[in-house]
C-alpha positions in Angstrom: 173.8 41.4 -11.6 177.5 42.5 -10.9 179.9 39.7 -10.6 181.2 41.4 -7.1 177.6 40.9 -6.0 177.3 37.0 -6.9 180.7 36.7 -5.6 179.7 38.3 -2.3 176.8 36.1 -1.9 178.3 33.1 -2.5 181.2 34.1 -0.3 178.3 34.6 2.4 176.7 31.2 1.6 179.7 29.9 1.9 180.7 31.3 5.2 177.1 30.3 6.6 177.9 26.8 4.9 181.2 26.6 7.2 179.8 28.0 10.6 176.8 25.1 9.9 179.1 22.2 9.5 181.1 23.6 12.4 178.1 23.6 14.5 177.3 20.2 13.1 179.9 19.0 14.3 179.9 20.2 17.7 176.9 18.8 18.1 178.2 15.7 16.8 180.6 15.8 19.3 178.5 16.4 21.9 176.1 14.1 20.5 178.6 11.3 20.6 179.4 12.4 24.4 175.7 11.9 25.4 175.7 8.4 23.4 178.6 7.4 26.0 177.0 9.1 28.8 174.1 7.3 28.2 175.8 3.8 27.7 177.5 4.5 30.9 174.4 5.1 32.6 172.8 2.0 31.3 175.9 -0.3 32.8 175.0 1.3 35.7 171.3 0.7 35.5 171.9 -3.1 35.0 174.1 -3.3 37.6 171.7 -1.5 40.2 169.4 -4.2 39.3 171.8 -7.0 39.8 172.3 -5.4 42.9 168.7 -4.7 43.8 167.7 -8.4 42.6 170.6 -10.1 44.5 169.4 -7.9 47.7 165.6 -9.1 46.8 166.8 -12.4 47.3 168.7 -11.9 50.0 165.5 -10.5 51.9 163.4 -13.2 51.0 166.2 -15.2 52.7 166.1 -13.6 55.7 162.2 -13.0 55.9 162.0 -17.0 55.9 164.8 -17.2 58.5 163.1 -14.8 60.7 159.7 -16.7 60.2 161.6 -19.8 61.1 163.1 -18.3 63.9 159.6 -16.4 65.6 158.1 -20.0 65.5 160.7 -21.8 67.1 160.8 -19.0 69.8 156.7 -19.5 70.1 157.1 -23.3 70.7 160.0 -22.3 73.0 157.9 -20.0 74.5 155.3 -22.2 75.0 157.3 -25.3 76.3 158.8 -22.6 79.0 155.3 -22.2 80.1 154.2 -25.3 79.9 157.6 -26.5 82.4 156.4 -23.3 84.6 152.9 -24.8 85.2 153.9 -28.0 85.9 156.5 -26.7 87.9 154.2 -24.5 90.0 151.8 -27.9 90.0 154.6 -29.7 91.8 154.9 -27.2 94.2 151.5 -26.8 95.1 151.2 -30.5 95.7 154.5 -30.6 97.7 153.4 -27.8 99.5 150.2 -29.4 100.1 152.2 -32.9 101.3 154.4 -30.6 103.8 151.2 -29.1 105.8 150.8 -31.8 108.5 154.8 -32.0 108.8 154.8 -27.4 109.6 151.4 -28.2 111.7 154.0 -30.9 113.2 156.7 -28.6 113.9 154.7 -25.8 115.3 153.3 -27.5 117.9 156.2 -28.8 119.2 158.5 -25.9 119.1 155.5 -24.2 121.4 155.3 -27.4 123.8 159.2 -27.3 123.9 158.9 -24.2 125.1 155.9 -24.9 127.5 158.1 -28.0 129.0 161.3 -25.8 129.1 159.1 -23.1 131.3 157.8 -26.0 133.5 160.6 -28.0 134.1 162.7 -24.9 134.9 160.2 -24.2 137.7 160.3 -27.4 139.1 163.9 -27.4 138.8 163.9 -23.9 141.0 160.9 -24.8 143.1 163.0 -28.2 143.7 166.8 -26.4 144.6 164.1 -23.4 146.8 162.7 -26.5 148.7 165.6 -28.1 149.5 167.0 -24.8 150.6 164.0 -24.2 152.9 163.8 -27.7 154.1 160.5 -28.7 152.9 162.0 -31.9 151.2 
């Protein structure tokens, strides 16, 4: 083999050789890029699930508030009802009590008016007498 040949191969190998370790280390680079990318994204993954487990608690929080609260409004609920029959109870039986007294009343409204309707005849059949001389 001719020395211009070796020399040409070798010059080749060695050109390959040069484009290989530059792509070696561009991928290097780049590999070193997605290592930070991918640190960066795991930071960020913890602190999601900080986040997510602080907001966990926080719901479990407000579920038992909101359970607390429901019952308390039930027993409120209930005690307004309860206040609402009695309430209607009294009534009724004060209602019941007050019968006699309207019956009362009634009846002597429409004998007021009766009287008032008699005694305003005999008061004009009275003044008409005397004016005719029959008294």
């Amino acid at each position: 083999m001719d020395n211009k040949i070796i020399y040409d191969l070798v010059h080749e190998v060695r050109d390959e050789q040069r484009d290989i370790k530059k792509e070696v280390t561009e991928h290097t680079v780049l590999f070193r890029e997605h290592i930070k990318q991918d640190e960066e994204m795991y930071r960020e993954i913890q602190e999601i699930n900080k986040t997510l487990d602080r907001n966990t608690l926080d719901l479990e929080k407000h579920m038992m508030r909101t359970d607390i609260l429901q019952e308390n409004q039930d027993k409120f609920t209930e005690t307004l009802d309860s206040i609402k029959d009695a309430f209607d109870a009294i009534t009724k039986r004060i209602e019941d009590l007050e019968q006699p007294e309207k019956a009362k009343k009634y009846l002597y409204d429409k004998w007021m008016k009766i009287f008032k309707i008699i005694a305003a005849g005999g008061t004009a059949f009275g003044v008409i007498s005397k004016y005719l001389g029959w008294w």
